[in-house]
N, CA, C and O atoms as a CHARMM CRD file, in Angstrom:
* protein
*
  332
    1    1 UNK  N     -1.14000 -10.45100 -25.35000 PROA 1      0.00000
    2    1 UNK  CA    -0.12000 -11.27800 -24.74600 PROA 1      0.00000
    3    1 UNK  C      0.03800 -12.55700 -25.56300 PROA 1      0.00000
    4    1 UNK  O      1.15400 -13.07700 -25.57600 PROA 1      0.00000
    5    2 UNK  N     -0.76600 -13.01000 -26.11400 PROA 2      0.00000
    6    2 UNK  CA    -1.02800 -14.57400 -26.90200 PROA 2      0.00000
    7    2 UNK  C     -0.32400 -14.02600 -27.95000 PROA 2      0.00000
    8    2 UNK  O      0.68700 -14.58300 -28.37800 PROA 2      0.00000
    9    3 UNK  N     -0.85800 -12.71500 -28.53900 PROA 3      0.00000
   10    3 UNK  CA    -0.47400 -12.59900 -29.83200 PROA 3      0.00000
   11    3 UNK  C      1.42500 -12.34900 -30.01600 PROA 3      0.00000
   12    3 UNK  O      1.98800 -12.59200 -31.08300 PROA 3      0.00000
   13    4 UNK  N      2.04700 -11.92600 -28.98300 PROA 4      0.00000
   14    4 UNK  CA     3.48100 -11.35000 -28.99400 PROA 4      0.00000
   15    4 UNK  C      4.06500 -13.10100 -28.71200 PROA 4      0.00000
   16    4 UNK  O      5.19900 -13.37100 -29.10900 PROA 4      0.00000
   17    5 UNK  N      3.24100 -14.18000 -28.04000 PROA 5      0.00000
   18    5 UNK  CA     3.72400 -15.00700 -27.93800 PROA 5      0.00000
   19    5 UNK  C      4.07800 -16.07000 -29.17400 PROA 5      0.00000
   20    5 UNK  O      5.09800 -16.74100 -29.33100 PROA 5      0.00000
   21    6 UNK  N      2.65000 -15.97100 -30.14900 PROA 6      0.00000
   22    6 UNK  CA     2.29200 -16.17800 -31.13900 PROA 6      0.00000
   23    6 UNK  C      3.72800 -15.67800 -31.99400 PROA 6      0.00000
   24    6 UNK  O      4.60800 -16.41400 -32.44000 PROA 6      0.00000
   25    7 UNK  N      3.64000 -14.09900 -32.06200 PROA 7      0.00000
   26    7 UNK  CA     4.59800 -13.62700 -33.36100 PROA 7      0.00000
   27    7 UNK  C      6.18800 -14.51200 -32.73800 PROA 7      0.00000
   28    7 UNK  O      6.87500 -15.11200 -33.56500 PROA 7      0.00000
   29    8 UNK  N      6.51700 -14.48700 -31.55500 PROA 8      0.00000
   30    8 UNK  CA     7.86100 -14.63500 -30.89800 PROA 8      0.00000
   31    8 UNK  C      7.91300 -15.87300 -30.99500 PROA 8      0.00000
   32    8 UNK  O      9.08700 -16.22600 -30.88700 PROA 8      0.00000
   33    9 UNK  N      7.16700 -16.80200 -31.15800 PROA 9      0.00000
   34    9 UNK  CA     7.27100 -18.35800 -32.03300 PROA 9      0.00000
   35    9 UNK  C      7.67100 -18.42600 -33.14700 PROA 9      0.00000
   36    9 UNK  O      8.56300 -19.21300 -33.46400 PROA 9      0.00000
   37   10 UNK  N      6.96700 -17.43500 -34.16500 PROA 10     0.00000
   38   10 UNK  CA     6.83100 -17.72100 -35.42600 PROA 10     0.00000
   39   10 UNK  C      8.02900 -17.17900 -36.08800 PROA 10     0.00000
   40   10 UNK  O      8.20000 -17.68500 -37.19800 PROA 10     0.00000
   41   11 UNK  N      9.29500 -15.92600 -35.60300 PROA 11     0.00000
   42   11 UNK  CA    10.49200 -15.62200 -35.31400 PROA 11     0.00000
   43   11 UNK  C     11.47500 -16.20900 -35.26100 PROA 11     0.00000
   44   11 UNK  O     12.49800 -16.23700 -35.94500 PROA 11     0.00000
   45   12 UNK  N     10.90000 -17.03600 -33.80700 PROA 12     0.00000
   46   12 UNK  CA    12.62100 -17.71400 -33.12400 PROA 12     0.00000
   47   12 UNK  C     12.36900 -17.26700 -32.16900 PROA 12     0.00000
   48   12 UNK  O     12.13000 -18.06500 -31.26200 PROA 12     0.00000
   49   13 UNK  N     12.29200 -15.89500 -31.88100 PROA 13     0.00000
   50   13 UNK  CA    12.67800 -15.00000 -30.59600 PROA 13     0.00000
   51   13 UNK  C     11.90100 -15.26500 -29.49600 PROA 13     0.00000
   52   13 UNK  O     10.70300 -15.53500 -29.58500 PROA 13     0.00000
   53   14 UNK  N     12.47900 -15.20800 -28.51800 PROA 14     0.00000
   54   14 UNK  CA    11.61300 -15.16900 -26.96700 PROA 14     0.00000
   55   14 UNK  C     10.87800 -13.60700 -26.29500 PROA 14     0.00000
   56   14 UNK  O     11.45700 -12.60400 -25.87800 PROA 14     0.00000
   57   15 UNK  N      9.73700 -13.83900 -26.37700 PROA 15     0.00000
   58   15 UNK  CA     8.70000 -12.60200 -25.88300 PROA 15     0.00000
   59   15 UNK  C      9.80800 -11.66900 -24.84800 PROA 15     0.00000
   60   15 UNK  O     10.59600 -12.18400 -24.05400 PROA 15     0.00000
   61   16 UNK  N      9.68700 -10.62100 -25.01600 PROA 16     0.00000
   62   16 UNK  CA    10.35200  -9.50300 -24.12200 PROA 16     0.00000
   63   16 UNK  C     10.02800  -9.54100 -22.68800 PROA 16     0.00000
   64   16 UNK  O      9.25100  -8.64700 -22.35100 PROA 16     0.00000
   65   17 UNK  N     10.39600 -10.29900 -21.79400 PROA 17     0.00000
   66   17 UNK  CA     9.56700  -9.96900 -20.44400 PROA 17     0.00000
   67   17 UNK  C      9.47900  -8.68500 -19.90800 PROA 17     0.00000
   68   17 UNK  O      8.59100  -8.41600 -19.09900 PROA 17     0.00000
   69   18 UNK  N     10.40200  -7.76600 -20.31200 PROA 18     0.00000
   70   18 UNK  CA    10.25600  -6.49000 -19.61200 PROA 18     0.00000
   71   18 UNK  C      9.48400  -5.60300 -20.32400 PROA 18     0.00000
   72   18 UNK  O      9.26200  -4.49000 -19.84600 PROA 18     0.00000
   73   19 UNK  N      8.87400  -6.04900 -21.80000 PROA 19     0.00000
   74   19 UNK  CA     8.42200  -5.04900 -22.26200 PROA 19     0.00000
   75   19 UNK  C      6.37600  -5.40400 -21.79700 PROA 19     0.00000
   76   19 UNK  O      5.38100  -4.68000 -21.77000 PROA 19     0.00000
   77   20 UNK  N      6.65600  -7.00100 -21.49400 PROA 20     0.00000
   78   20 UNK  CA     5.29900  -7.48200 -21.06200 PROA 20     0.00000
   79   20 UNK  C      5.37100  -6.59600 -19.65700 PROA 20     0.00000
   80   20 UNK  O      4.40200  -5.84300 -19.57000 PROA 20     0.00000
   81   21 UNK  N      6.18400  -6.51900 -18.66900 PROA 21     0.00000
   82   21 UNK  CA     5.89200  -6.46800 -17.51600 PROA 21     0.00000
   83   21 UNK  C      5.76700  -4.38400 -17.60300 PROA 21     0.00000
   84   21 UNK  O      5.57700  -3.79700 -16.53800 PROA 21     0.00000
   85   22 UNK  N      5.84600  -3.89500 -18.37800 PROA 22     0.00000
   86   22 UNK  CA     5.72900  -2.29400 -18.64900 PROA 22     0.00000
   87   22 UNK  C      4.70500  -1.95600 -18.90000 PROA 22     0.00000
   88   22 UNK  O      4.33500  -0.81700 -18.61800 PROA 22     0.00000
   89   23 UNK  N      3.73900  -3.04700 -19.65200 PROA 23     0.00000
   90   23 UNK  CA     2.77900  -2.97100 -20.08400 PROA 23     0.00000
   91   23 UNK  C      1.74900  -3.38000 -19.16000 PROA 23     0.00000
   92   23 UNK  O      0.66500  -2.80500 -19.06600 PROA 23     0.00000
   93   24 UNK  N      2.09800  -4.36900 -18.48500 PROA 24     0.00000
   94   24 UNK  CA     1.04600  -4.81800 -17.17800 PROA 24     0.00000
   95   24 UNK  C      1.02900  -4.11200 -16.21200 PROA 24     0.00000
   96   24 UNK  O     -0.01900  -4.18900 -15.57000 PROA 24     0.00000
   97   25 UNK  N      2.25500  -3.00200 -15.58500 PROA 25     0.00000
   98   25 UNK  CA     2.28400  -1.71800 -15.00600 PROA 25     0.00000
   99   25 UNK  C      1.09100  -0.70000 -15.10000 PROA 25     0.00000
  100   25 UNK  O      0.27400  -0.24400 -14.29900 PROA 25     0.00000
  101   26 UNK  N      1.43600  -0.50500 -16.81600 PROA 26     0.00000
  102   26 UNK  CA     0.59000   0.85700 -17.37200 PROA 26     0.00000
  103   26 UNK  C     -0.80900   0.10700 -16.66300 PROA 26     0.00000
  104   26 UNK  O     -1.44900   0.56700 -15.71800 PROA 26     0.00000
  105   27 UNK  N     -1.04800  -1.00200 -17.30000 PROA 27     0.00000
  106   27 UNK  CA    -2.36400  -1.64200 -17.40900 PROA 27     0.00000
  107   27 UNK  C     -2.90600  -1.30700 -15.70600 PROA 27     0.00000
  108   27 UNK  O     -3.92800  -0.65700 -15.48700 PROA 27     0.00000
  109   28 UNK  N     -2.13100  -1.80800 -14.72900 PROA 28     0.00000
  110   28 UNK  CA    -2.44800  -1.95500 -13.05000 PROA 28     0.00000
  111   28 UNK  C     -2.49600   0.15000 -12.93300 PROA 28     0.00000
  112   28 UNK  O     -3.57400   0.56700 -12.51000 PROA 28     0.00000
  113   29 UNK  N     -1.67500   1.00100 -13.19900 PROA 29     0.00000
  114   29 UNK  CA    -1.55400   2.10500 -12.54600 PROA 29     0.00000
  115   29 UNK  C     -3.39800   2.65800 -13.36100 PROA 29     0.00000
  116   29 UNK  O     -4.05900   3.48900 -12.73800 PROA 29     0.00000
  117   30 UNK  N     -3.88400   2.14500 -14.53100 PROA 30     0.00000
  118   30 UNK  CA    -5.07300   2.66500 -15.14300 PROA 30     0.00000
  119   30 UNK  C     -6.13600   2.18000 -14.16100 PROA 30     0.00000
  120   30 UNK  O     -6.95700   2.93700 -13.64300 PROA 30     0.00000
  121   31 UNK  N     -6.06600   0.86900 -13.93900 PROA 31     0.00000
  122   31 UNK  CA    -7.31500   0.26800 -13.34600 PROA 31     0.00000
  123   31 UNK  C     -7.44100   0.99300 -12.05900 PROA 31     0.00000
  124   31 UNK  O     -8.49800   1.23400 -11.47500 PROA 31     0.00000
  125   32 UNK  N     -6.02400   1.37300 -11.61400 PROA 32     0.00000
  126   32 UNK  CA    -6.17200   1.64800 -10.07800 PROA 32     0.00000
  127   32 UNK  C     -7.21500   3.54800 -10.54600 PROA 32     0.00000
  128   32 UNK  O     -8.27500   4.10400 -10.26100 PROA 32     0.00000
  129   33 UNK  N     -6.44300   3.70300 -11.06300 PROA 33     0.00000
  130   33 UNK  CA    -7.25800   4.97900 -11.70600 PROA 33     0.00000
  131   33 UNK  C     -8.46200   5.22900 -11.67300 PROA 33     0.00000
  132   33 UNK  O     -8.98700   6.14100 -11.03300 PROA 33     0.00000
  133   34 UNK  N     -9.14800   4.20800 -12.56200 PROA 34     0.00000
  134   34 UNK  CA   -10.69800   4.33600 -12.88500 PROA 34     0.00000
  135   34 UNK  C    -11.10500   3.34600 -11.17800 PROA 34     0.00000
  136   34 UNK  O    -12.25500   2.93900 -11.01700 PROA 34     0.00000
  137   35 UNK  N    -10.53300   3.21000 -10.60000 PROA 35     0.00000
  138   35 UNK  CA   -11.38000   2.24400  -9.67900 PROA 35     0.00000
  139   35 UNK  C    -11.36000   3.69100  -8.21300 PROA 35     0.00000
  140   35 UNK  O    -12.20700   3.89900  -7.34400 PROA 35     0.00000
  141   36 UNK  N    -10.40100   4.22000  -8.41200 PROA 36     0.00000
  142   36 UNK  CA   -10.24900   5.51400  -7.52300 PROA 36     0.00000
  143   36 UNK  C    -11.48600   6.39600  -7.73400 PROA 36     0.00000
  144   36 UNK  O    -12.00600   6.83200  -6.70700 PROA 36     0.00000
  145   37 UNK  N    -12.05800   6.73700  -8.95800 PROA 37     0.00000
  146   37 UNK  CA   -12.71600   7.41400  -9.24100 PROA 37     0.00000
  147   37 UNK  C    -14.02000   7.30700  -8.92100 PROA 37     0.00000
  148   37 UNK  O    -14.82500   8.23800  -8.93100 PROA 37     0.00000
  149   38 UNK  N    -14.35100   5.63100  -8.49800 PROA 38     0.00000
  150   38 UNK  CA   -15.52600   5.76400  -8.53400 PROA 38     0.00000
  151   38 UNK  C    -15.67800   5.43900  -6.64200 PROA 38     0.00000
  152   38 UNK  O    -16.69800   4.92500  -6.18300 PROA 38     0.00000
  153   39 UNK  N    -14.79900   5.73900  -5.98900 PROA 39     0.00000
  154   39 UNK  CA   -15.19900   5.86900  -4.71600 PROA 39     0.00000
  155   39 UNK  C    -15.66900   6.93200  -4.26600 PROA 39     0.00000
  156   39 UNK  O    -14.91100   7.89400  -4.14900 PROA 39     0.00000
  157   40 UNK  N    -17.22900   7.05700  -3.84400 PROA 40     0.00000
  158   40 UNK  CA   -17.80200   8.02200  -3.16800 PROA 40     0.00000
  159   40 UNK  C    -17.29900   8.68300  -1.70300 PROA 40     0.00000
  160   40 UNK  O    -17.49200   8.20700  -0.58400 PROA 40     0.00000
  161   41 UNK  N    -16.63200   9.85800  -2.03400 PROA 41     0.00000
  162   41 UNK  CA   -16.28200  10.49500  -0.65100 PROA 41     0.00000
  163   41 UNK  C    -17.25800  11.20100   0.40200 PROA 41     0.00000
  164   41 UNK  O    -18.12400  12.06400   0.25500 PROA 41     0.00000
  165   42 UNK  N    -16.82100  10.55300   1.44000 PROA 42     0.00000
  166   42 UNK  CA   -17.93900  11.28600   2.63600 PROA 42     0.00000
  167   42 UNK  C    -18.12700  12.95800   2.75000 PROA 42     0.00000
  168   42 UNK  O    -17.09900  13.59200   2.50800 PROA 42     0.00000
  169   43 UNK  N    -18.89000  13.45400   2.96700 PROA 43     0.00000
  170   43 UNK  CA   -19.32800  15.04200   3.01000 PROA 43     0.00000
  171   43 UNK  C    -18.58600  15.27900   4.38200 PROA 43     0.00000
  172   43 UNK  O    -18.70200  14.46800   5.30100 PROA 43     0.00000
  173   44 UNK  N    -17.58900  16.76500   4.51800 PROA 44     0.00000
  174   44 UNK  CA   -17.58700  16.73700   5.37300 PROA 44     0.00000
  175   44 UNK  C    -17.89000  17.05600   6.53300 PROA 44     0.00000
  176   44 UNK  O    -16.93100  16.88800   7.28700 PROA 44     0.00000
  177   45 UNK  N    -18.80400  17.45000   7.04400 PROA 45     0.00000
  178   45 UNK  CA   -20.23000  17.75000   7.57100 PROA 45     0.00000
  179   45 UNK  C    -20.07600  16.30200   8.49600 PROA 45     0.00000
  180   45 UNK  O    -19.55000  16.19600   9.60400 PROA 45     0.00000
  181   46 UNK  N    -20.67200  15.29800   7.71800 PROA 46     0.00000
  182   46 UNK  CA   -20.41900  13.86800   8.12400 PROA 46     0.00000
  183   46 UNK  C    -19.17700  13.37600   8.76800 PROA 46     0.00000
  184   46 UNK  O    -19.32100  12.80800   9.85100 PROA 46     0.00000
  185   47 UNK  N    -18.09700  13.48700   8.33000 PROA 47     0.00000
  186   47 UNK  CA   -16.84000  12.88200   8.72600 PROA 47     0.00000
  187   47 UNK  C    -16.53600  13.90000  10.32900 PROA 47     0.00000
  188   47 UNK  O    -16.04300  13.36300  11.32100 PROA 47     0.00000
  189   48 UNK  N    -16.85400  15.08400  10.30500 PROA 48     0.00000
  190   48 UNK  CA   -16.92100  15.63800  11.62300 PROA 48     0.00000
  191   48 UNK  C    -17.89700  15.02300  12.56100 PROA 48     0.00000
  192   48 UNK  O    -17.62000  14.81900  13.74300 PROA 48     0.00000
  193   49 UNK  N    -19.21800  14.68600  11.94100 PROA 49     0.00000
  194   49 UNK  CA   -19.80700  14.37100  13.01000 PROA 49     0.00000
  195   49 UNK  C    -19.86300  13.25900  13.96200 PROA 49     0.00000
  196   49 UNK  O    -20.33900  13.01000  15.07000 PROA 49     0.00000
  197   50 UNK  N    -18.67100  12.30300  12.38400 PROA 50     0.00000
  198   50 UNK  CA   -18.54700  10.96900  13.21500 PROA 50     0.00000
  199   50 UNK  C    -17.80800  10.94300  13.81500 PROA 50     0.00000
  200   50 UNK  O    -17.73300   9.97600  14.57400 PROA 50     0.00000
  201   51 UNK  N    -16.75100  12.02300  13.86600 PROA 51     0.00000
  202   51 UNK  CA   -15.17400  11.94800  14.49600 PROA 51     0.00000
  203   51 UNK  C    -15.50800  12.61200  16.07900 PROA 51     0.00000
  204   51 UNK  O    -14.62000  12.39100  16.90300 PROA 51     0.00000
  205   52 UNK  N    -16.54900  13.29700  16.50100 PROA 52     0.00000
  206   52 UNK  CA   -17.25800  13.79900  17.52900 PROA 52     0.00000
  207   52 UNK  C    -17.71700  12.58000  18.42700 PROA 52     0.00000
  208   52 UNK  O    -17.42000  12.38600  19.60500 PROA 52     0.00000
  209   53 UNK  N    -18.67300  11.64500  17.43200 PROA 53     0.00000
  210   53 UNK  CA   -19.12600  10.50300  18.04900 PROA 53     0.00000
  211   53 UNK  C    -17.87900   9.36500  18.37900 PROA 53     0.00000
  212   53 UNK  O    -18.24300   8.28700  18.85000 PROA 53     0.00000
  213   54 UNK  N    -17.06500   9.49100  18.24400 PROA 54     0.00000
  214   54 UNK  CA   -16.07100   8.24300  18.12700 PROA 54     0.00000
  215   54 UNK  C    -15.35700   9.13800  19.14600 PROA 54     0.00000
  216   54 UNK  O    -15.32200   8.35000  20.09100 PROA 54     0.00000
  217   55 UNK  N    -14.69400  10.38600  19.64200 PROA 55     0.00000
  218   55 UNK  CA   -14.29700  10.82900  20.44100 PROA 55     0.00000
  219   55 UNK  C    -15.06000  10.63900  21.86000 PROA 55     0.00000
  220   55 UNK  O    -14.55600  10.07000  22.82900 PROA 55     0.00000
  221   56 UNK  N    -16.34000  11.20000  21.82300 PROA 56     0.00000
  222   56 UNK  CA   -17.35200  11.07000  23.09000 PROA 56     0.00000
  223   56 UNK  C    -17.21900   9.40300  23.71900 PROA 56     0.00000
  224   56 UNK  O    -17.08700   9.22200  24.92900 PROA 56     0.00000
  225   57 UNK  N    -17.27200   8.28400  22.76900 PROA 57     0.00000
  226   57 UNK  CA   -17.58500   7.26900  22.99600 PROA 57     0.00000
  227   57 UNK  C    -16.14700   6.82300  23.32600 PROA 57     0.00000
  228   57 UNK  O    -16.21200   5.72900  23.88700 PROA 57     0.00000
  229   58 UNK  N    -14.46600   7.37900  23.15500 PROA 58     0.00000
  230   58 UNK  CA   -13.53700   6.96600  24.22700 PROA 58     0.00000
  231   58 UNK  C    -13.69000   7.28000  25.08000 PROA 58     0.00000
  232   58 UNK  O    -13.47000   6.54000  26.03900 PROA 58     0.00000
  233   59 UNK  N    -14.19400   8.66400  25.26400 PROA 59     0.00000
  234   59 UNK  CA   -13.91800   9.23700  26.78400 PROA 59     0.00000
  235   59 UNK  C    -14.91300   8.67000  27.85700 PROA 59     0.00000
  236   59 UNK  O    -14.62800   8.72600  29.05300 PROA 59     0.00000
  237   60 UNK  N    -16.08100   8.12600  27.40700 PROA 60     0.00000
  238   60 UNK  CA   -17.15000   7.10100  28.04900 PROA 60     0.00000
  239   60 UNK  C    -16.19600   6.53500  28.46600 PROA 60     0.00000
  240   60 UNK  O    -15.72200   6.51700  29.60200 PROA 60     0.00000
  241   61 UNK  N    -15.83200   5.97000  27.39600 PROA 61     0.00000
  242   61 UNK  CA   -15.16700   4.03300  27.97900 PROA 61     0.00000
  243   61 UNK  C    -13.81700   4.30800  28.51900 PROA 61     0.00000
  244   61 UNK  O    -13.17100   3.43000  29.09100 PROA 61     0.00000
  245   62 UNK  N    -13.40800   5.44100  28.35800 PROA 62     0.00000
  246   62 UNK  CA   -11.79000   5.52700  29.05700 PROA 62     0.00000
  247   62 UNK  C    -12.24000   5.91300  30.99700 PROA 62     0.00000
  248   62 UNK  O    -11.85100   5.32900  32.00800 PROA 62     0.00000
  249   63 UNK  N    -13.18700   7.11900  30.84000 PROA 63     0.00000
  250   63 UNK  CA   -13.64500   6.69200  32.14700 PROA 63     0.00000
  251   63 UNK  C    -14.37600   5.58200  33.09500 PROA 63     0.00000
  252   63 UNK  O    -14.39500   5.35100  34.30400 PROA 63     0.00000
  253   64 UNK  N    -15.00000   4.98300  31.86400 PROA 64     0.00000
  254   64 UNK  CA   -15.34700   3.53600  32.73900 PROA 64     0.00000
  255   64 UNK  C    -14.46900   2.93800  33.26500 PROA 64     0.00000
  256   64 UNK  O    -14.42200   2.83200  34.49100 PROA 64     0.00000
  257   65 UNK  N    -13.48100   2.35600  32.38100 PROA 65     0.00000
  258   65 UNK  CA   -12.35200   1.56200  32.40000 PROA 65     0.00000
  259   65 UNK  C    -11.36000   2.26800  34.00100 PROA 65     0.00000
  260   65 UNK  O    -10.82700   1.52600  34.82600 PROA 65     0.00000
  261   66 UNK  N    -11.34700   3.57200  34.06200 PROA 66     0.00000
  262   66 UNK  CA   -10.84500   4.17800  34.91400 PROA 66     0.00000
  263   66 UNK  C    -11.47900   4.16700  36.53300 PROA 66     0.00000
  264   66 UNK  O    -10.81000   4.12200  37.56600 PROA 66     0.00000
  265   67 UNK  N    -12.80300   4.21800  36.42300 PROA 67     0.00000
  266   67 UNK  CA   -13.95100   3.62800  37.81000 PROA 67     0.00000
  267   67 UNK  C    -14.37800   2.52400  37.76700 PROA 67     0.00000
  268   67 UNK  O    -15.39700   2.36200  38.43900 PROA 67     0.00000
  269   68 UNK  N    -13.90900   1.43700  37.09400 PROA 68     0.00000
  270   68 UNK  CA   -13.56000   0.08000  37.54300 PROA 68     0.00000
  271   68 UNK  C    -12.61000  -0.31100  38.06700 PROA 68     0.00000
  272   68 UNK  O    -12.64700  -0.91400  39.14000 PROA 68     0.00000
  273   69 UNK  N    -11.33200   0.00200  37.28900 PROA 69     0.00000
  274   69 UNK  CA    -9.79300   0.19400  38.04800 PROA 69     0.00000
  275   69 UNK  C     -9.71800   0.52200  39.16000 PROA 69     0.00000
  276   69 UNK  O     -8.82200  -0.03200  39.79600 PROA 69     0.00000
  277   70 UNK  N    -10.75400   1.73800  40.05000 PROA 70     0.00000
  278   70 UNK  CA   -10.16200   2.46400  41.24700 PROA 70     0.00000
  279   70 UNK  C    -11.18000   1.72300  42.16200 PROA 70     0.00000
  280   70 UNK  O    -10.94900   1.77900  43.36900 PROA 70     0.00000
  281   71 UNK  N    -12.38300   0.97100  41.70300 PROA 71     0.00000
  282   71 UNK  CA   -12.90800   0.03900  42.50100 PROA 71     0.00000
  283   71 UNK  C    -12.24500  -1.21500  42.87800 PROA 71     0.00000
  284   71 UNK  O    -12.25100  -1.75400  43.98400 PROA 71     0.00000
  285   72 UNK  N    -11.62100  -1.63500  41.69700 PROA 72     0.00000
  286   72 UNK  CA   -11.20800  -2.88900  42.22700 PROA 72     0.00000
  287   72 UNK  C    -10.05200  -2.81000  42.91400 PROA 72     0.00000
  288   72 UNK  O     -9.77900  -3.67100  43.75000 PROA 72     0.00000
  289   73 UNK  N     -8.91500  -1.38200  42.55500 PROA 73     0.00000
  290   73 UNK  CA    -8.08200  -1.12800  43.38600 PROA 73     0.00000
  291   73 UNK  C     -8.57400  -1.21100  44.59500 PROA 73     0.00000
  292   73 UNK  O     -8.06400  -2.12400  45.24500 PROA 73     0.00000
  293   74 UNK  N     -9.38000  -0.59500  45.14700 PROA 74     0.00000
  294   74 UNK  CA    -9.84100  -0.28900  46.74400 PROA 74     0.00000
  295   74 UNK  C    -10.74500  -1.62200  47.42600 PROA 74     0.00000
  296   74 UNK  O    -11.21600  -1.70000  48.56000 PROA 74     0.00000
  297   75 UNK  N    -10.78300  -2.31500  46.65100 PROA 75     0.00000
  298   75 UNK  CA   -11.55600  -4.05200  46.97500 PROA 75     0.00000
  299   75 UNK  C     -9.70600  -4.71200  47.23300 PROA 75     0.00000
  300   75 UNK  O     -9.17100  -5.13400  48.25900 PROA 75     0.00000
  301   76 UNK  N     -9.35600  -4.60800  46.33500 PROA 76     0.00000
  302   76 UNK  CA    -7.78900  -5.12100  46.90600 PROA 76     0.00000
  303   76 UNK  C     -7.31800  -4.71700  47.94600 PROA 76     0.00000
  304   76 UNK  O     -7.05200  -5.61100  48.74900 PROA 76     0.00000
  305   77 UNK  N     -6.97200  -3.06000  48.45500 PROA 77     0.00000
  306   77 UNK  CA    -6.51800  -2.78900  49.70800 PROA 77     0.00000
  307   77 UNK  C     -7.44900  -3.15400  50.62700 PROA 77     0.00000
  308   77 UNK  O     -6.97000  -3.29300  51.75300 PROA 77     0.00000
  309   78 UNK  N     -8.52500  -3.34000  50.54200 PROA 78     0.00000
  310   78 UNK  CA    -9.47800  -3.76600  51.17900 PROA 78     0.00000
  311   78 UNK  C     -8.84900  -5.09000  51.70200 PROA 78     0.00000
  312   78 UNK  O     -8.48900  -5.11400  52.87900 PROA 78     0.00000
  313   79 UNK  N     -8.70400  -6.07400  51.00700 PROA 79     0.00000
  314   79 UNK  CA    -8.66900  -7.55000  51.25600 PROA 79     0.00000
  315   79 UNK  C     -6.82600  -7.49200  51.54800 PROA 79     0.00000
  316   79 UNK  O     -6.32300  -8.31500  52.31200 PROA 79     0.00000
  317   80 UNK  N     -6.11400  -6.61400  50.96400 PROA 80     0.00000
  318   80 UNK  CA    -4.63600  -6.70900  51.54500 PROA 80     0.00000
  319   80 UNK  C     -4.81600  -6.43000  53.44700 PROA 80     0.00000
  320   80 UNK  O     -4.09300  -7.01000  54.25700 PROA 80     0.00000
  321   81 UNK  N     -5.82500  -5.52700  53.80500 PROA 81     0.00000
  322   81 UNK  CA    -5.47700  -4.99300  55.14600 PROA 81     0.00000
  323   81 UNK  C     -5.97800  -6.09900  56.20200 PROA 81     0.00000
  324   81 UNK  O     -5.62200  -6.32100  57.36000 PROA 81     0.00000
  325   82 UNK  N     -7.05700  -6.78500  55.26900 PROA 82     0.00000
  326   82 UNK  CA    -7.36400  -7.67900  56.32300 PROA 82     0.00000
  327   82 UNK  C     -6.53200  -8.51800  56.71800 PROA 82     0.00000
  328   82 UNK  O     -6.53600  -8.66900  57.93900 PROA 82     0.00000
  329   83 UNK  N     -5.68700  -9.23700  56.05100 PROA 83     0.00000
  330   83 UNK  CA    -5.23900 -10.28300  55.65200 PROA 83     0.00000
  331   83 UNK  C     -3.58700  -9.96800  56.95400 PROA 83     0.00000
  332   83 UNK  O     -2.67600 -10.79400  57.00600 PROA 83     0.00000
């Protein structure tokens, strides 16, 4: 980059921005490349077993959430009838 700035001084001419910005493309689509590569993927063996555990553990909390609701519902009609 110094150096195209360098020659485009020593010219006249003004550095190509589009040919810099083609090049900083290539440069970003490589890195993303080699940086893809080195992510270790889960076995899937594993990814089932967690997707089991993460299922079990809504249906816990969706029924909690659901026998708290119908308690406090019935503490309300409770306190509506007195009233």
């Amino acid at each position: 980059m110094a150096e195209e700035k360098k020659k485009a001084a020593e010219s006249g001419k003004k550095p190509n921005k589009f040919a810099q910005a083609g090049k900083n493309s290539i440069k970003f689509f490589r890195d993303c490349k080699a940086e893809i590569k080195k992510i270790v993927w889960p076995q899937p063996k594993f990814v089932f077993k967690n997707t089991g555990v993460v299922l079990v553990t809504i249906v816990v909390i969706g029924l909690f959430i659901f026998g708290l609701d119908t308690l406090l519902m019935s503490l309300l009609g409770l306190f509506m009838n007195l009233g």
